[in-house]
PyMOL Python script that loads the backbone (N, CA, C, O; Angstrom):
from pymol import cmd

cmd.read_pdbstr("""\
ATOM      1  N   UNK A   1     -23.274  56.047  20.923  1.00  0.00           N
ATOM      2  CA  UNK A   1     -22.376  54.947  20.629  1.00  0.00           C
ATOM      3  C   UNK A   1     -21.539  55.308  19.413  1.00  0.00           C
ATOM      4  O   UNK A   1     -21.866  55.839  18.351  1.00  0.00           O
ATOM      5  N   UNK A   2     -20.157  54.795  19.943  1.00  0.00           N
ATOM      6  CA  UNK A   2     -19.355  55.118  18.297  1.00  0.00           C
ATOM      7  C   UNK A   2     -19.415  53.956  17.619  1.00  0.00           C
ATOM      8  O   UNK A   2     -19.935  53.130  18.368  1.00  0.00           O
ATOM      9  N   UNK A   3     -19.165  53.510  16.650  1.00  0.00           N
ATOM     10  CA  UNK A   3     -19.222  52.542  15.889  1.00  0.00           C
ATOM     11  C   UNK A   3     -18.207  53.210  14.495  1.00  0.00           C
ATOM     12  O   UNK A   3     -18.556  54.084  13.702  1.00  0.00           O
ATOM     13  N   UNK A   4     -16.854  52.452  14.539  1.00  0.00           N
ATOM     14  CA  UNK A   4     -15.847  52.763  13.583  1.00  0.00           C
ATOM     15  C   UNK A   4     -15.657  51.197  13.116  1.00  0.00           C
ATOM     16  O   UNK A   4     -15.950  50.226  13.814  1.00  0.00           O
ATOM     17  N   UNK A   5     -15.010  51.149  11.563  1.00  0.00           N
ATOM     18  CA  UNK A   5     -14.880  49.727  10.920  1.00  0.00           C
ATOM     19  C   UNK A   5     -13.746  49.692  10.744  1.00  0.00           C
ATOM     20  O   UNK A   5     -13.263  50.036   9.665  1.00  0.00           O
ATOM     21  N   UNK A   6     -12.957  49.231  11.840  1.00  0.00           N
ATOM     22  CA  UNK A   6     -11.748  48.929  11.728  1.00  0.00           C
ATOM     23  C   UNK A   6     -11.179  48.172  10.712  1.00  0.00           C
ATOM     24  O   UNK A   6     -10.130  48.633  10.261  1.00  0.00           O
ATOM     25  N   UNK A   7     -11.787  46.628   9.993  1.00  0.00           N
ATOM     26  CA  UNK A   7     -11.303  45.863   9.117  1.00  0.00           C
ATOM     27  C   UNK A   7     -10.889  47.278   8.233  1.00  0.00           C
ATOM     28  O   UNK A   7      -9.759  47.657   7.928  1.00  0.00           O
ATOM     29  N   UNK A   8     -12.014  47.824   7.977  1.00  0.00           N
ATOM     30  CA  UNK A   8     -12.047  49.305   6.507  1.00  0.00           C
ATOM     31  C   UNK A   8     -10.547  50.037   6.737  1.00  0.00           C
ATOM     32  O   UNK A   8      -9.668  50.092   5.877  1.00  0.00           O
ATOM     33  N   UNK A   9     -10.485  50.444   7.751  1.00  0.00           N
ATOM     34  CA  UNK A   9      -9.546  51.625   7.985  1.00  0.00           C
ATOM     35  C   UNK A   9      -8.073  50.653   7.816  1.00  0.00           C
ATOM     36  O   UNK A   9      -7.035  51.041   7.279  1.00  0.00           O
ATOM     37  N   UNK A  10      -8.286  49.470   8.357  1.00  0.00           N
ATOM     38  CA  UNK A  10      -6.966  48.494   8.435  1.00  0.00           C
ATOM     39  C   UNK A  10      -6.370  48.670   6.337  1.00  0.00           C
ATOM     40  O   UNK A  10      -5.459  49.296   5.794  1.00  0.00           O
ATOM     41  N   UNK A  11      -7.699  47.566   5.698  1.00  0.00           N
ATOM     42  CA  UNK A  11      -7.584  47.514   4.452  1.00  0.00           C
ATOM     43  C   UNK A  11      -6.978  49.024   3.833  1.00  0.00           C
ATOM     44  O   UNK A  11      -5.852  48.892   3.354  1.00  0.00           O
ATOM     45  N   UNK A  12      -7.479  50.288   3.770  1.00  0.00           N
ATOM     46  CA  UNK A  12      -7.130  51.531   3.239  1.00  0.00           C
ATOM     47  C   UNK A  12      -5.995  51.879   3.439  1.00  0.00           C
ATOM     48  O   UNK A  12      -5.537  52.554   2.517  1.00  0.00           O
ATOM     49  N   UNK A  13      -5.135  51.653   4.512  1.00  0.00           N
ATOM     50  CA  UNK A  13      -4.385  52.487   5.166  1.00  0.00           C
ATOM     51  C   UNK A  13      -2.867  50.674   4.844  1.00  0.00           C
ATOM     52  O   UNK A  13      -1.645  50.760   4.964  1.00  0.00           O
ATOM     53  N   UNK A  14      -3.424  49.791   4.583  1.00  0.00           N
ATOM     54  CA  UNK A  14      -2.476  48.445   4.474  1.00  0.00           C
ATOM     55  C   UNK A  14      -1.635  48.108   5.421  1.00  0.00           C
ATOM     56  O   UNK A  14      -0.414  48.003   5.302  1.00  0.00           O
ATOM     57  N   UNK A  15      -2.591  47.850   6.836  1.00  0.00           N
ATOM     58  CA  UNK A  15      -2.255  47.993   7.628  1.00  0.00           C
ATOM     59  C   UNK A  15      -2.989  46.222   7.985  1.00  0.00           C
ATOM     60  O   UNK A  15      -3.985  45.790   7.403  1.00  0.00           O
ATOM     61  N   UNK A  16      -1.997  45.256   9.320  1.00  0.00           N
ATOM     62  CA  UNK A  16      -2.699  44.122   9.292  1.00  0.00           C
ATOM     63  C   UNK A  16      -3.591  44.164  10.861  1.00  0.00           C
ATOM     64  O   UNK A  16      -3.297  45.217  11.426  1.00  0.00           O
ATOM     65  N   UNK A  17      -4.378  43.494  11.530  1.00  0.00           N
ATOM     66  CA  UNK A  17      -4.670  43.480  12.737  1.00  0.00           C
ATOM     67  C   UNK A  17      -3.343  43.042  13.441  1.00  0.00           C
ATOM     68  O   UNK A  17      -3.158  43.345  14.619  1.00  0.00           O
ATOM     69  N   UNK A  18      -2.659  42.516  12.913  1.00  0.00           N
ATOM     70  CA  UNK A  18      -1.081  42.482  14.105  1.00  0.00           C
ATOM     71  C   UNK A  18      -0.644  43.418  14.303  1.00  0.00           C
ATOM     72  O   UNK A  18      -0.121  43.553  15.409  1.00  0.00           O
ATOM     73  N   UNK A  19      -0.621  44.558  13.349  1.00  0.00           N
ATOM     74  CA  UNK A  19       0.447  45.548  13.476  1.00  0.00           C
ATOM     75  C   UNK A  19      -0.688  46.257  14.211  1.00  0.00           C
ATOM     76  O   UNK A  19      -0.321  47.365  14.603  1.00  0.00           O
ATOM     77  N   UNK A  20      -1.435  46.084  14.394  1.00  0.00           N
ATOM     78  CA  UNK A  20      -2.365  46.938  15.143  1.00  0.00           C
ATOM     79  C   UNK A  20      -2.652  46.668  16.282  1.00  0.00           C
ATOM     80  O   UNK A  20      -3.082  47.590  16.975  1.00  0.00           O
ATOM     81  N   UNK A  21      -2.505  45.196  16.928  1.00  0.00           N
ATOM     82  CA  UNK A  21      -2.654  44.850  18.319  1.00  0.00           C
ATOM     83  C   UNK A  21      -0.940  45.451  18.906  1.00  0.00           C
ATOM     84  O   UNK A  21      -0.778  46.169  19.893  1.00  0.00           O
ATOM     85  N   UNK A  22       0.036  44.993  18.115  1.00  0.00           N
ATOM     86  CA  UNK A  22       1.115  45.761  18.443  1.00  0.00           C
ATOM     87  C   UNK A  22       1.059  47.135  19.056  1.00  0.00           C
ATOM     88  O   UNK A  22       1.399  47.442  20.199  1.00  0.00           O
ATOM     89  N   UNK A  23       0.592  47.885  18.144  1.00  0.00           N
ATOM     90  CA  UNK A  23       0.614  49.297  18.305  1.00  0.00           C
ATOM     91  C   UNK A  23      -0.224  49.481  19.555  1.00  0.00           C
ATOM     92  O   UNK A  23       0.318  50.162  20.426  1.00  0.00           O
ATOM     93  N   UNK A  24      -1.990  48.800  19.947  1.00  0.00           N
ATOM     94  CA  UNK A  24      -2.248  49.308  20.696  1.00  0.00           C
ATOM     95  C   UNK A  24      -1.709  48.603  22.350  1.00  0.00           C
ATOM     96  O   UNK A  24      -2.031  48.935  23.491  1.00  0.00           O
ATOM     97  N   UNK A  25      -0.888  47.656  21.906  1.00  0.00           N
ATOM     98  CA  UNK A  25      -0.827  47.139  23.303  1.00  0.00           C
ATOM     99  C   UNK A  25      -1.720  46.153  23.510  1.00  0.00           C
ATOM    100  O   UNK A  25      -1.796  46.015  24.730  1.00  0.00           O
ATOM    101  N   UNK A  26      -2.564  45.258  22.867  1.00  0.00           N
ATOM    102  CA  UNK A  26      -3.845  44.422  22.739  1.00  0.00           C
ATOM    103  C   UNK A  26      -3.753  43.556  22.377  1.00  0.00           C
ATOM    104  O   UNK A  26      -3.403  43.549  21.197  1.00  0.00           O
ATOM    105  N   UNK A  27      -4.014  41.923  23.166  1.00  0.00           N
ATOM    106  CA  UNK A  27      -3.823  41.146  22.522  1.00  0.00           C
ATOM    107  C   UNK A  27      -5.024  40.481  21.343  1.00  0.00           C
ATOM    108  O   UNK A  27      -6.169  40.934  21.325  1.00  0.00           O
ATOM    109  N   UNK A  28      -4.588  39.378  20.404  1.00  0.00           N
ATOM    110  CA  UNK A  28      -5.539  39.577  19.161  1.00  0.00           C
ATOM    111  C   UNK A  28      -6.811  39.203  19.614  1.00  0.00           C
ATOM    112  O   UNK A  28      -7.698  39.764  18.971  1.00  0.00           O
ATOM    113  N   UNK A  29      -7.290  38.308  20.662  1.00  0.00           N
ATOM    114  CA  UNK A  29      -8.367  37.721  20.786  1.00  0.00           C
ATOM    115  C   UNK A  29      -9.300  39.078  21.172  1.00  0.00           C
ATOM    116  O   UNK A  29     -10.401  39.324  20.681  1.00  0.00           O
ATOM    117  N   UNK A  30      -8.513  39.977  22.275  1.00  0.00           N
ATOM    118  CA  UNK A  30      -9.368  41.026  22.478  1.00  0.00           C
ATOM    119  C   UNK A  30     -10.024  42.026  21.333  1.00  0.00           C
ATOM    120  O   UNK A  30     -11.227  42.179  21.122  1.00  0.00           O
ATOM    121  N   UNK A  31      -9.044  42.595  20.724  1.00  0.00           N
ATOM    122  CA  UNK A  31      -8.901  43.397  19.626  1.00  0.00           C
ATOM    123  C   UNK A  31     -10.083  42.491  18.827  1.00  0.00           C
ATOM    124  O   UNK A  31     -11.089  43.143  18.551  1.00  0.00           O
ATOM    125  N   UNK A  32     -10.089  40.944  18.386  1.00  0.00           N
ATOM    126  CA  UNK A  32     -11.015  40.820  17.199  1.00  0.00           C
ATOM    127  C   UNK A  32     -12.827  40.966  18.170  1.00  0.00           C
ATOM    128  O   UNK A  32     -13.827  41.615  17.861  1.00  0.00           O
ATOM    129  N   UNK A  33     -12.568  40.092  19.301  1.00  0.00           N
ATOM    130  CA  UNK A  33     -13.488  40.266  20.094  1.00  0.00           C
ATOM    131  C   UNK A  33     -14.521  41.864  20.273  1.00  0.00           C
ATOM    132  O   UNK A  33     -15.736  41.909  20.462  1.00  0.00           O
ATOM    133  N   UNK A  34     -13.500  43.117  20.130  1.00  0.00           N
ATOM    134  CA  UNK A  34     -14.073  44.108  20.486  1.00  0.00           C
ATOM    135  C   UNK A  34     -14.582  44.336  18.872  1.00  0.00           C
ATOM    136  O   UNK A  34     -15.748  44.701  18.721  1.00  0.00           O
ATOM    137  N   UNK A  35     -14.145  44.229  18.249  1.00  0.00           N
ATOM    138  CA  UNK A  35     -13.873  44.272  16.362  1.00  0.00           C
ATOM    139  C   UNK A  35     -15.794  44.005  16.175  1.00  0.00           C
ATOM    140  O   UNK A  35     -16.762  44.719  15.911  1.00  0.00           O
ATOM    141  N   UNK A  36     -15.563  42.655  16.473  1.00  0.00           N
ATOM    142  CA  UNK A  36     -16.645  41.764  15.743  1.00  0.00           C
ATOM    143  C   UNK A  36     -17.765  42.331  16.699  1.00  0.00           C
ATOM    144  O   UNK A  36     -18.765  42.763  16.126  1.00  0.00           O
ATOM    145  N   UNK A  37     -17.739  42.383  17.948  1.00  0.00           N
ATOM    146  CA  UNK A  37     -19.172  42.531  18.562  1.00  0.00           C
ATOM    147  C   UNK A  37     -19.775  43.844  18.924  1.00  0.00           C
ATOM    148  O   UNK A  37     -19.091  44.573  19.643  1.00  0.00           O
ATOM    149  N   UNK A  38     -20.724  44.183  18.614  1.00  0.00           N
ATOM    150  CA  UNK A  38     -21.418  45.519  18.742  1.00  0.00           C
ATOM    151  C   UNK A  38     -21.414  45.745  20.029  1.00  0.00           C
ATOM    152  O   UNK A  38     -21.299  46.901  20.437  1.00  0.00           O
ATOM    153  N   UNK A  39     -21.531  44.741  20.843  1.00  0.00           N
ATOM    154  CA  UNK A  39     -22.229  44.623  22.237  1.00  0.00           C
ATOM    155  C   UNK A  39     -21.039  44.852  23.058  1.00  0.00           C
ATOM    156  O   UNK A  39     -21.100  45.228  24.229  1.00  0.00           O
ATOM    157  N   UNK A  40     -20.151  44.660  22.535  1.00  0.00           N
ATOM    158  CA  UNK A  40     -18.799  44.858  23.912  1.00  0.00           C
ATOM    159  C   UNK A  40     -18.384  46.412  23.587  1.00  0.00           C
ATOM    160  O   UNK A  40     -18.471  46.966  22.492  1.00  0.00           O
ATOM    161  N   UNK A  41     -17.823  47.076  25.042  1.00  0.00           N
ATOM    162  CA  UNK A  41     -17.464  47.692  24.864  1.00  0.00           C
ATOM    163  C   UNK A  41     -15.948  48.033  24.899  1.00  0.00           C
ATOM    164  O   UNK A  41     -15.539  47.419  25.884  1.00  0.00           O
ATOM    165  N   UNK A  42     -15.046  48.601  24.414  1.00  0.00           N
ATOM    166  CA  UNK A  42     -13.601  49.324  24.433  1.00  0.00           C
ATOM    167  C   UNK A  42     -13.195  50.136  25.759  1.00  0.00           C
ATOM    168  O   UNK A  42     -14.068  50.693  26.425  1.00  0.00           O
ATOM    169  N   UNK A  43     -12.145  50.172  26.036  1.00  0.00           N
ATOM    170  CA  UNK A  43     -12.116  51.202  27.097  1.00  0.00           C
ATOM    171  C   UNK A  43     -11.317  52.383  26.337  1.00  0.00           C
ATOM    172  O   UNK A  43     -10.772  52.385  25.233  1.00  0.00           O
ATOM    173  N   UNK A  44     -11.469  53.611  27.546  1.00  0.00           N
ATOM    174  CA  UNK A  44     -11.031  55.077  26.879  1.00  0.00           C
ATOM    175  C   UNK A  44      -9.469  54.841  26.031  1.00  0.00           C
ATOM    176  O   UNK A  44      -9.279  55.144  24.854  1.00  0.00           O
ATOM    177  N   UNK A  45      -8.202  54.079  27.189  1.00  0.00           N
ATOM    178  CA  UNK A  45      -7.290  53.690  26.883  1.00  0.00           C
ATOM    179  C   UNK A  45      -7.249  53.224  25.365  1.00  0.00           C
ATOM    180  O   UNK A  45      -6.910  53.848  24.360  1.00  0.00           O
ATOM    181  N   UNK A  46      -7.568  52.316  25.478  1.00  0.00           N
ATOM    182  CA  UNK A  46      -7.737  51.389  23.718  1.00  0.00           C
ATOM    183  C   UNK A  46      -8.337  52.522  22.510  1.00  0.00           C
ATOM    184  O   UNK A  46      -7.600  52.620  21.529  1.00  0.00           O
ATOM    185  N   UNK A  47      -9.281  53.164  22.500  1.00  0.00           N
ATOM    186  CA  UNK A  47      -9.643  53.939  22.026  1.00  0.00           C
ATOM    187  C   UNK A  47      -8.921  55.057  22.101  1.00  0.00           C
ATOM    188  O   UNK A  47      -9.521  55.979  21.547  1.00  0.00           O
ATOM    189  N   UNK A  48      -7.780  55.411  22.596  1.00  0.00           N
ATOM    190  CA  UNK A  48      -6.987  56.714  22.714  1.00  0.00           C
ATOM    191  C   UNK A  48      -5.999  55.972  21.965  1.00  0.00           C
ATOM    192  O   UNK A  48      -5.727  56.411  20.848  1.00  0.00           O
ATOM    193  N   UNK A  49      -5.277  54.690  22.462  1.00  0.00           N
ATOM    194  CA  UNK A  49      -4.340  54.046  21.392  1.00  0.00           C
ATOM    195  C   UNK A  49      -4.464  53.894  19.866  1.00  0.00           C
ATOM    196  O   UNK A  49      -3.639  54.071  18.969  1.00  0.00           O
ATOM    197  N   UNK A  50      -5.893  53.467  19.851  1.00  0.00           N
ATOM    198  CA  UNK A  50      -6.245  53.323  18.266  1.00  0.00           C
ATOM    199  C   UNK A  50      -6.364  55.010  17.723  1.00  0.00           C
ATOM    200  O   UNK A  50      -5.838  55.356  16.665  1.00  0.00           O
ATOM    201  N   UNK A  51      -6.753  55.504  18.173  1.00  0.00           N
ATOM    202  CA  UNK A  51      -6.676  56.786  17.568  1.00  0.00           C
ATOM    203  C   UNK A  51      -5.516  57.512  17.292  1.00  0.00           C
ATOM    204  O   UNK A  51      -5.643  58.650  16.839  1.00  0.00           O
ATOM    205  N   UNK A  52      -4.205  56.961  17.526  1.00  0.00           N
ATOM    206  CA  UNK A  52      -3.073  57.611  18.113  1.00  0.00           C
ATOM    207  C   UNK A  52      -2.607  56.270  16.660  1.00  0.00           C
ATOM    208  O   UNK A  52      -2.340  56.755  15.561  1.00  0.00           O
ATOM    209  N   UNK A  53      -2.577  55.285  16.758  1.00  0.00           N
ATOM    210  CA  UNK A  53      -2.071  54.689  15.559  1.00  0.00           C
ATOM    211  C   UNK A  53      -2.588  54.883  14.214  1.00  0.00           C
ATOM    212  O   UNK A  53      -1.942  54.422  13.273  1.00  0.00           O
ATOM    213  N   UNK A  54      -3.469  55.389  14.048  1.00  0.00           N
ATOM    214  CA  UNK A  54      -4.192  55.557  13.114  1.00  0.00           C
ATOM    215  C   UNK A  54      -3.988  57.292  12.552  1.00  0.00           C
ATOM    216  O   UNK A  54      -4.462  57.756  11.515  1.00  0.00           O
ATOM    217  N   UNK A  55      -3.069  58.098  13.673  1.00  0.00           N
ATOM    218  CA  UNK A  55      -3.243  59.210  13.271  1.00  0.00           C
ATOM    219  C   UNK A  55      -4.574  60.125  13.240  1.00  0.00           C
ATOM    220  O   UNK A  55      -4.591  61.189  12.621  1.00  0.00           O
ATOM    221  N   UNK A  56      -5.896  59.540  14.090  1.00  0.00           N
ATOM    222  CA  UNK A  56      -7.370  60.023  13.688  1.00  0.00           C
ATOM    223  C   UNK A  56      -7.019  61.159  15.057  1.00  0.00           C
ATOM    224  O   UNK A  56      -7.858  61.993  15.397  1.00  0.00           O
TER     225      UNK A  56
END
""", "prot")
cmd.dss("prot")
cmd.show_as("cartoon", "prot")
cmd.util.cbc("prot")
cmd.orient("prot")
């Protein structure tokens, strides 16, 4: 399992969760939904987007 802290990387980088559902194409309920719960999972897509906005 990956487990990354998005709030963290958002705060460092001064970045907001809007500009970030923007970027990945996501709307906010999903994005906080996947955020907050351990138990849900992301798909490859979303996880290729976030990695791609983030530069990781």
């Amino acid at each position: 399992m990956i487990k990354i802290n998005v709030e963290k990387i958002l705060k460092e980088q001064g970045k907001t969760k809007s500009w970030l559902c923007d970027e990945m194409d996501i709307s906010f309920y999903n994005l906080n939904k996947a955020i907050k719960s351990g138990k849900k999972s992301i798909s490859y897509k979303y996880l290729e987007r976030f990695c791609k906005s983030f530069k990781l």
